[in-house]
N, C-alpha and C positions, 0 to 999 in steps of 0.2 A: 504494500500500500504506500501510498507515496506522501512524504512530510512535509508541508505543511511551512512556510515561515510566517512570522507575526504581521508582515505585512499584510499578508493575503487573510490573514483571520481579524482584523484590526479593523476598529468602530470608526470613520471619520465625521461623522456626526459629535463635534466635541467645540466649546468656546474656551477661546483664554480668557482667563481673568489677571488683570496687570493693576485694575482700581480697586479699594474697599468695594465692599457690595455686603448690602443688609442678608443675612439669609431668606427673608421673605420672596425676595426680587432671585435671590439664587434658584429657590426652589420651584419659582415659576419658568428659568430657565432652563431648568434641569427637566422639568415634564418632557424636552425632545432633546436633548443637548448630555451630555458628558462634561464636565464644567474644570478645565485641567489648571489650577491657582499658577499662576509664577512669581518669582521675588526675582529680581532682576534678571529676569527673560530664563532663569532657570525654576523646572518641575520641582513646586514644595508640598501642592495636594492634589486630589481628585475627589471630587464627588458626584459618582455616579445616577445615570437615574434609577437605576435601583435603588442605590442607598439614600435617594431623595424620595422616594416613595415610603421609605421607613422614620423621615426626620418630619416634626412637625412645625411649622412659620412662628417665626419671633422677631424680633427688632434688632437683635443683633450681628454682628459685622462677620463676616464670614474669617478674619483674620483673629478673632478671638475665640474659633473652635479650632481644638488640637488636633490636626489631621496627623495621620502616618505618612510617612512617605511613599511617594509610590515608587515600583521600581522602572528603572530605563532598561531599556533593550534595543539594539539597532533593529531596523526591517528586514534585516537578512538572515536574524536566528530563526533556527528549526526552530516551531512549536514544542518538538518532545522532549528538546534535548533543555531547552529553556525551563520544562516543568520538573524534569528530573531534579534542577537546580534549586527551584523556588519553590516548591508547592506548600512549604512547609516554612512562615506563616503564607499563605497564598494572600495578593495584596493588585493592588490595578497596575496595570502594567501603563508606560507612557512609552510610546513606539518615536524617538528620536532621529531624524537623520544627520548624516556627515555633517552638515551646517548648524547642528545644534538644533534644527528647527522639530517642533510637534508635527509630530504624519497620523496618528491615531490615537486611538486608544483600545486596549486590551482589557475589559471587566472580567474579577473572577466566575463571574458566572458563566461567560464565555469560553471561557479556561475549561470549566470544567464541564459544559455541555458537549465540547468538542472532544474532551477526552474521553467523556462516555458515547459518544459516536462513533468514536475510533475503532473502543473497545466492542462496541454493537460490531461493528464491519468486521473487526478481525475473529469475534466467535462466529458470526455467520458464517465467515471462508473455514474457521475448525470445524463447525457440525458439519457442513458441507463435505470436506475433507473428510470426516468419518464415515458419512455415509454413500461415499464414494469408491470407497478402497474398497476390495473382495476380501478385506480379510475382516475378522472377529475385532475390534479396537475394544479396551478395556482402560479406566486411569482412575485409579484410586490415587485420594489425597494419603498423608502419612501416618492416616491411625488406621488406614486399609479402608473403608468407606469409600464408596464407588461412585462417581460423580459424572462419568459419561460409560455409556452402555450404548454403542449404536447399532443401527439395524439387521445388518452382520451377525454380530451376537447373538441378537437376542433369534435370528431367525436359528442360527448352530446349538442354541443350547432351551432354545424355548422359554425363557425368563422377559418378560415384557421390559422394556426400560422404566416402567412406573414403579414397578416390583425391586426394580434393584436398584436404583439412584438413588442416594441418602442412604443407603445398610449399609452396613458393614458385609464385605465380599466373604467372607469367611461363613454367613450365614446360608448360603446357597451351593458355598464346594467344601469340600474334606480340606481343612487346613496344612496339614500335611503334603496335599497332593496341588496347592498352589504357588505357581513358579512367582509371581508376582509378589507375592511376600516378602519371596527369599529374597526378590531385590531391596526390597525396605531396608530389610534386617542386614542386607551385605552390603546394599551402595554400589553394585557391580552389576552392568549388562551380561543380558546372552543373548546371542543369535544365533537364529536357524535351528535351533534345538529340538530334539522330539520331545513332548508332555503327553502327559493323560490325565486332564484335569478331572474324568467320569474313567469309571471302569468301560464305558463301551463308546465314549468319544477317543479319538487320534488327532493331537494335532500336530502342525509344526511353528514353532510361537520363538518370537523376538523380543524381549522385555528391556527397558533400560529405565534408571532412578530419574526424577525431575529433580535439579538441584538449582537451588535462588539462591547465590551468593553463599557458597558454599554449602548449604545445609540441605539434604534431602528433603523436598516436601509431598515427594509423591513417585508414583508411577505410573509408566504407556505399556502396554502389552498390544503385541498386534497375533492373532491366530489364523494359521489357515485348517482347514480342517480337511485332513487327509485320510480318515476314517474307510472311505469309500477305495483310495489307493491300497490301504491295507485289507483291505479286502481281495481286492482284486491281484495283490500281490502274490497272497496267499494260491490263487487258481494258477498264478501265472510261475510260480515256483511248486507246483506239482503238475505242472504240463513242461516243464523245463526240464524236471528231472526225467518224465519219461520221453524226452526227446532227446538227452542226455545219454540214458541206459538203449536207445534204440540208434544212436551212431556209435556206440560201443560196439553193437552186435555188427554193425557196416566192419569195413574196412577204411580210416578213415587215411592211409598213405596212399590211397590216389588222388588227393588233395595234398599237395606241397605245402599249402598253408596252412593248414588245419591245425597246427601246434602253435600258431599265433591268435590267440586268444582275446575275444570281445567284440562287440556287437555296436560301441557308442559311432557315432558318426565321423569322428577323427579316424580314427582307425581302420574303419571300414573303406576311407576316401583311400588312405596311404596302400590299403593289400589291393583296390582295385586297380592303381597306378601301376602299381607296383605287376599286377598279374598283366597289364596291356605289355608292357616294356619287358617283359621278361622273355617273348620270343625272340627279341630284336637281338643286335650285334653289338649293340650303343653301350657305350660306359656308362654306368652308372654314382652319382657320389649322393651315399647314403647319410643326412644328418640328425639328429639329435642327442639329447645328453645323455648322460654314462648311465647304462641299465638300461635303457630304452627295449634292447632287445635289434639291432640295428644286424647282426650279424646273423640271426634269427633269418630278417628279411631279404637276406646274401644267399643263403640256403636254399629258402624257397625259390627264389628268382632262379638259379643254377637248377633247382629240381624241376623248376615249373618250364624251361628252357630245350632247346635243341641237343643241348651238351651234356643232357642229364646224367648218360653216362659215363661219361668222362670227370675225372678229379674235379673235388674241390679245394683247393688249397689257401687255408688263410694264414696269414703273417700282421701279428700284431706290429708295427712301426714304432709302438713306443715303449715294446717289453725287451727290444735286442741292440745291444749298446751300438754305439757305433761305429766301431772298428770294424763289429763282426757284419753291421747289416749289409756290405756289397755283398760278402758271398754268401750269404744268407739268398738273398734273392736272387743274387745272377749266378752262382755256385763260380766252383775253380776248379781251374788244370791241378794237376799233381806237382806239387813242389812250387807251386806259385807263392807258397809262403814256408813261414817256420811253422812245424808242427803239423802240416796237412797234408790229408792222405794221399799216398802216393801215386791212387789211380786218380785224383781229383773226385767231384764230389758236383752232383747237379743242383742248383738253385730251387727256390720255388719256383721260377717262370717255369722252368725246363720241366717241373713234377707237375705242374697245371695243363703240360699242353695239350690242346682242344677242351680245357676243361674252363673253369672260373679262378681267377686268381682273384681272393677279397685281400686286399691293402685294409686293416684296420686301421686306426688310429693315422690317417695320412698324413694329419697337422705336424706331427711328431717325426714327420721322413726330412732328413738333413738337407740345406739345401744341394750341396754337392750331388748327392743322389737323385734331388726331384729332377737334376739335367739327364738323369742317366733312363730316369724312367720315363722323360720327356722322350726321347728317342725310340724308346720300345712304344711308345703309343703312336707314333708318326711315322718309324720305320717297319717296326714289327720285327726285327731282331736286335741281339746285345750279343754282348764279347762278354765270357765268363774273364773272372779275375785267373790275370796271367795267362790268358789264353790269346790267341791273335786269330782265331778264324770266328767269324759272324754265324749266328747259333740264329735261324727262322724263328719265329714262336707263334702259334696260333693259339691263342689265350684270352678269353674275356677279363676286360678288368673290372669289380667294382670296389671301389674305395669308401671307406667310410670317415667319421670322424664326429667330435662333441665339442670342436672349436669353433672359433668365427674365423675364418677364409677370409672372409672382404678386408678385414681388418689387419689378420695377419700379411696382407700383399699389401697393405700401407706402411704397414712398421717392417718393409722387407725379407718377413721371414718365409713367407712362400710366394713362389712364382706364378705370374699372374697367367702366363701362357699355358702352365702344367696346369691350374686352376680351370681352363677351359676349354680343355682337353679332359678332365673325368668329367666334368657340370654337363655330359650331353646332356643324360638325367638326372634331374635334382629328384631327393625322395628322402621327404623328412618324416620323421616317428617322432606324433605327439610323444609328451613325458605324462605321465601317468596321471598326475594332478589337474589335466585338460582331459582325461579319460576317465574319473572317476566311477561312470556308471558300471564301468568294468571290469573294477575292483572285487563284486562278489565273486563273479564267473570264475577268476582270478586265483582267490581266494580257496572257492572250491577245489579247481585242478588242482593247486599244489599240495593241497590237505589231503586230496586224492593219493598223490604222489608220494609225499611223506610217510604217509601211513602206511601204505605197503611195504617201503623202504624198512621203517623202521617195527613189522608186524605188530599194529597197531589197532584196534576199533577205529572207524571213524565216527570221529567225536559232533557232536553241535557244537554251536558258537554262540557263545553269549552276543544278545544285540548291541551291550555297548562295547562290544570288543568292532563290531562292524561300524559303529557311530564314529571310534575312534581313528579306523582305517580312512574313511570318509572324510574327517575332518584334518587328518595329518596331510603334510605337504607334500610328500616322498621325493626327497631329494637323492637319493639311490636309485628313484622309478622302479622298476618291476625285479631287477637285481635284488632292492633291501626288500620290497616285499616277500620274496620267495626267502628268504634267509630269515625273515620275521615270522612266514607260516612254518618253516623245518624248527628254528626254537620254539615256537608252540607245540607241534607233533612230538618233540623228544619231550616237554617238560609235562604233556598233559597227564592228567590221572580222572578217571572216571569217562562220563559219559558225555561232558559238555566243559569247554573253552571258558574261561572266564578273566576278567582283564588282569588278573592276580598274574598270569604268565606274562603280560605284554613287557617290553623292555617300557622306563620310567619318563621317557620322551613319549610314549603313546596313551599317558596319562590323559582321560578326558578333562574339557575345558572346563565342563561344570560341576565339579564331581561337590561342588558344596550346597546342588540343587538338589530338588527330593528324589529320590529313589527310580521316578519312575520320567527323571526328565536324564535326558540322553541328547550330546551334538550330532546333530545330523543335517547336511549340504543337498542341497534342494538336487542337485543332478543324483543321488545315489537313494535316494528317500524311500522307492518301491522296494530296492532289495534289502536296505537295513532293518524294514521291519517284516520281514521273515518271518520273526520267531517272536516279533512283540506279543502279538493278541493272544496269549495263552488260554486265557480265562473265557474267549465266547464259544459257545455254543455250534456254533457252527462247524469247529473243526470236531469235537467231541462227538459230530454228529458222522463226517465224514471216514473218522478212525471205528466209528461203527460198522456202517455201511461198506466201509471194506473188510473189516474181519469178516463180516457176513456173506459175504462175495467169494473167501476162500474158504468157507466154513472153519473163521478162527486158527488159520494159519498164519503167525505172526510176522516170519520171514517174507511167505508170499504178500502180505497184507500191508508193511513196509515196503516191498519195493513198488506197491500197487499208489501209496502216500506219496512215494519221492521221497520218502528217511532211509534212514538206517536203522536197524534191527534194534539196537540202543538205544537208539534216540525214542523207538515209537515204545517200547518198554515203560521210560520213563515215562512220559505221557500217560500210557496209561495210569502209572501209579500215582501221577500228578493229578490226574482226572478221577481216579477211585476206580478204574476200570479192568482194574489187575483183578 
């Protein structure tokens, strides 16, 4: 809303007074006038027509009643900022220009119509704003008393706004099970977090304190209500797992990519790229950061390719020092150095050819070499170390790396020619933290993996062990995940995952909200609650109907669920159905 200065709110209906004047004669002028006294051409009173409406006519000199002073202000102060200063005693204002001269006049009444105008405009744009938004808005003042309840709400939980404005919010939900409290009592936002403020409501809810000059005096809660996602999660993770148990029974290596795992749309763009250019001949330079899984999509490209039978050869670039990488790559003649074999010894170009040679790590190849490899990509043959006859090579290259290129060819350290020479195809692998929806799927295979490794039950997962996954950054990307589900398979005990095993970095944000409030990132929200709804009815109706289906076969009747033989055990005994 826009501010307002004195000039623009200022009375110019106003007379100087510079002679004595009886108050009778004042009072008749003040009926339309604002009456501003000066003592040598400077503001010493004001009497307004209001406060002329409250004095009654006498015969006395207007210079022997004791005004206040009023205060100056130039015409170019903000109204707000002017009240912030003054309102306390609030007094008439005289609006002054540069020349000293009166331009209006400002009465407190004025003042303070305009500030409840203000304050009308700007609650009309907050209701407005509440009942705008799609989500549940909630704001208790700081003894928890609930003072906006907008339409949202009241429609998610069926309490009219008459019913709850002016109570106390504790009267309507299990105190316990309200996150809005915890702010009170903590003075600490959450966002995106899973709550159950009803045993059969779900939501995903964002709270933060109200604080005026340091002091809490309240709280915002905003709710969406995802009751309906958990639901439907719940169909869409027992139609998962038996599409799951039904590409088991396939053969899933006549897909090359089928071990690169996830469904989010980053990932899907990168294996569809990735599957067009893998018939071709073209170099490819594979980027993103460490873990990604980058050499993963080296593999498949060489399987999914014309060469598939033929080698594939990779050479990390930044794990072989550098004396040893020429003959590492391009091998040697016999005796070309001290210490080497005397028949000589062939490089990886020479072990790749007609096959894939992946360059990892390319950032890390000396520049001396990137000339050497410059040549093999534009000749197509190299001279082993110490050798003098020119070696053909028919070899794909693709290279990968977790550097910036564009950058490194400004500060000189790689060549900007060899740089465009691998770049036919660029093919970047989001990092995991832009794929999160694919963190269950994820999550699963390796649990999978694990546990057979290590003959194991496979275990369930506590949800806030998946809140946690969700909410962490992975700056390891799919590397530290897979290394953070093998420490949970070795350390687990019993039948279900709990955040007691997580390493003390995957500690949740909220862990000092109630019980049943858990972080959870709007991209990953279907699969994190998997295993929230324990308590309705509807699964307990389903674990029926399928024992009934194998006639009380527990084995068959779990893999009928999508659990495990464990997992649906507990449940029963969780449900009384043992």
């Amino acid at each position: 809303m826009k501010s307002i200065t004195l000039s623009e709110l200022m009375e110019k209906n106003f007379v100087l007074i510079r002679t004595p004047l009886s108050l009778r004669d004042a009072l008749e002028l003040a009926k339309s006038s604002h009456l501003v006294m000066l003592q040598e051409e400077f503001p010493v009173g004001v009497l307004t027509i209001e406060h002329a409406d409250l004095l009654g006519p006498t015969n006395h000199s207007l210079s022997e009643i004791r005004w206040t002073p009023p205060l100056l202000a130039k015409p170019e102060t903000k109204v707000h900022l002017f009240c912030q200063e003054h309102l306390d005693p609030l007094r008439p204002v005289v609006v002054v220009g540069v020349n000293g001269k009166v331009q209006g006049v400002v009465t407190p009444a004025l003042l303070m119509n305009h500030l409840h105008h203000s304050w009308q405009i700007l609650n009309t744009f907050f209701n407005t704003l509440l009942d705008t938004v799609n989500e549940a808005v909630t704001v208790v003042t700081i003894d928890g008393t609930v003072s906006h309840w907008n339409s949202k709400a009241q429609e998610m939980y069926s309490i009219p706004e008459q019913a709850i404005v002016g109570k106390p919010i504790a009267d309507f939900f299990e105190r316990k099970d309200l996150a809005t409290l915890v702010i009170l009592d903590e003075g600490r936002p959450i966002r995106q977090a899973y709550h159950r403020p009803q045993p059969e409501k779900h939501v995903q809810i964002s709270a933060s304190p109200v604080i005026y000059e340091g002091e809490t005096v309240g709280a915002i809660s905003t709710e969406q209500d995802i009751t309906r996602v958990v639901r439907l999660n719940e169909e869409l993770s027992h139609a998962s797992s038996l599409l799951r148990d039904l590409k088991q029974k396939t053969d899933p290596s006549n897909d090359p990519f089928s071990k690169i795992i996830g469904k989010s749309r980053p990932i899907l763009r990168t294996i569809f790229l990735a599957r067009k250019v893998a018939s071709s001949e073209a170099t490819i330079l594979i980027t993103g950061e460490s873990g990604v899984g980058k050499e993963l999509f080296a593999q498949a490209i060489h399987k999914d390719s014309p060469r598939n039978t033929k080698p594939f050869i990779a050479i990390n670039c930044g794990a072989i020092p550098m004396a040893l990488f020429e003959s590492e790559l391009f091998g040697y003649n016999g005796g070309a150095f001290t210490g080497a074999e005397r028949k000589g010894k062939p490089g990886k170009l020479e072990l790749a050819q007609g096959g894939t040679l992946f360059l990892d790590e390319i950032g890390e190849l000396p520049l001396q070499l990137q000339v050497k490899l410059l040549r093999v990509l534009q000749d197509k043959c190299f001279y082993r170390v110490g050798g003098t006859k020119a070696l053909t090579v028919d070899t794909r290259i693709i290279a990968a790396t977790n550097r910036n290129l564009d950058r490194m060819i400004q500060s000189g350290e790689f060549r900007e020619d060899l740089y465009y020479r691998l770049n036919v195809i660029a093919l970047e692998v989001p990092p995991l933290r832009e794929r999160t929806e694919d963190i269950p799927d994820l999550v699963q295979a390796f649990l999978q993996e694990f546990t057979q490794k290590y003959l194991k039950t496979m275990p369930s997962l506590d949800p806030e062990i998946m809140g946690s996954f969700l909410n962490y950054d992975w700056p390891g990307n799919i590397r530290e995940l897979r290394n953070v589900i093998e420490r949970l398979a070795i350390l687990s005990e019993g039948e279900t995952l709990n955040i007691q095993y997580l390493p003390s970095n995957f500690r949740p944000l909220s862990s000092g909200l109630p019980s049943s409030v858990y972080p959870l990132m709007p991209q990953g929200i279907q699969h994190a609650l998997t295993s929230i709804s324990k308590g309705n009815s509807e699964e307990v109706t389903r674990i029926r109907i399928s024992l009934e289906k194998v006639n009380g076969n527990k084995t068959a009747a779990a893999k009928l669920l999508g659990i495990s033989r464990g997992t649906l055990y507990y449940k029963l005994n969780q449900y009384g159905l043992a």
